[in-house]
C-alpha positions as CSV (number, residue, x, y, z in Angstrom):
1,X,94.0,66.7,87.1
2,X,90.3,67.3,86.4
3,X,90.1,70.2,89.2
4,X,93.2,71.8,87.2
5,X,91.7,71.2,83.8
6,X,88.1,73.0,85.0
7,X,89.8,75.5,86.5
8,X,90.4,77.1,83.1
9,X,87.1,76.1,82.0
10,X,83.8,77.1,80.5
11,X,81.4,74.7,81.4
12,X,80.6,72.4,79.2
13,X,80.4,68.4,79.3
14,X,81.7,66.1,81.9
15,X,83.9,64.3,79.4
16,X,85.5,67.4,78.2
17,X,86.6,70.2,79.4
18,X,86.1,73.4,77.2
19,X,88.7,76.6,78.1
20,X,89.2,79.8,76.0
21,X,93.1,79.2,76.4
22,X,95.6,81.5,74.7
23,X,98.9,79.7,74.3
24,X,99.9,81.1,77.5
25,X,97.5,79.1,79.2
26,X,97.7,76.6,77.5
27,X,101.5,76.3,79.0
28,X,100.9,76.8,81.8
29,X,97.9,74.0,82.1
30,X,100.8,71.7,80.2
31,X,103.0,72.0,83.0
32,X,100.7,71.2,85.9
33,X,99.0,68.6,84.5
34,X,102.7,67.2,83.7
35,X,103.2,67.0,87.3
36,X,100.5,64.7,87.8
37,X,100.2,62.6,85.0
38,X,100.5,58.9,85.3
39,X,101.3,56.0,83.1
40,X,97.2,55.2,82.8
41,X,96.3,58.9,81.9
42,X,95.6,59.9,78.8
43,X,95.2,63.7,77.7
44,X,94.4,65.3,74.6
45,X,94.5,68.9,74.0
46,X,93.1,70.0,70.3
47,X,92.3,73.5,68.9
48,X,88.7,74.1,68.1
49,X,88.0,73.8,64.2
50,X,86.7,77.2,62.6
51,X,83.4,75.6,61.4
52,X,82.9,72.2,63.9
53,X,80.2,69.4,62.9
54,X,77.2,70.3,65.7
55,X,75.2,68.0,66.2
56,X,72.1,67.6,69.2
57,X,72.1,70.5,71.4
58,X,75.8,71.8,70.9
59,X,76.2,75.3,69.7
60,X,79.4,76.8,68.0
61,X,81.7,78.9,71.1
62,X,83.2,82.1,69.6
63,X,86.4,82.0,71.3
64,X,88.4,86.1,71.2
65,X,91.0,84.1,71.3
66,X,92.4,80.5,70.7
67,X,90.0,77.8,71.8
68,X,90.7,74.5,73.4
69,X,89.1,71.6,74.7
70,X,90.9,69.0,76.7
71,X,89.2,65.4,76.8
């Protein structure tokens, strides 16, 4: 699943994966990860808020389009 997830990503963290996904995309990264899923997994996929708490070093991604990040 992780080599799926980051290969719609951005870079980012390794406990997230951070992917400008339109909801095409996001689909399409739905249905593979649904292949591979097991009882154990967990995955979260959540929009990016418009104004996020930043806190450290993060910095606010201007996505063109919807943004996600999968944990």
């Amino acid at each position: 699943m992780r080599k799926i997830a980051y290969s719609y990503a951005l870079g980012g963290q390794k406990s997230a994966v951070e992917a400008p996904l339109d909801v095409n995309l996001m689909k399409s990264l739905v249905q593979k990860l649904e292949t591979l899923i097991e009882d154990d997994d967990k995955v979260n996929i959540i929009s990016v808020a418009k104004n996020p708490i930043l806190l450290g070093k993060a910095q606010q991604t201007v996505f063109e389009k919807n943004g996600i990040i999968i944990l």
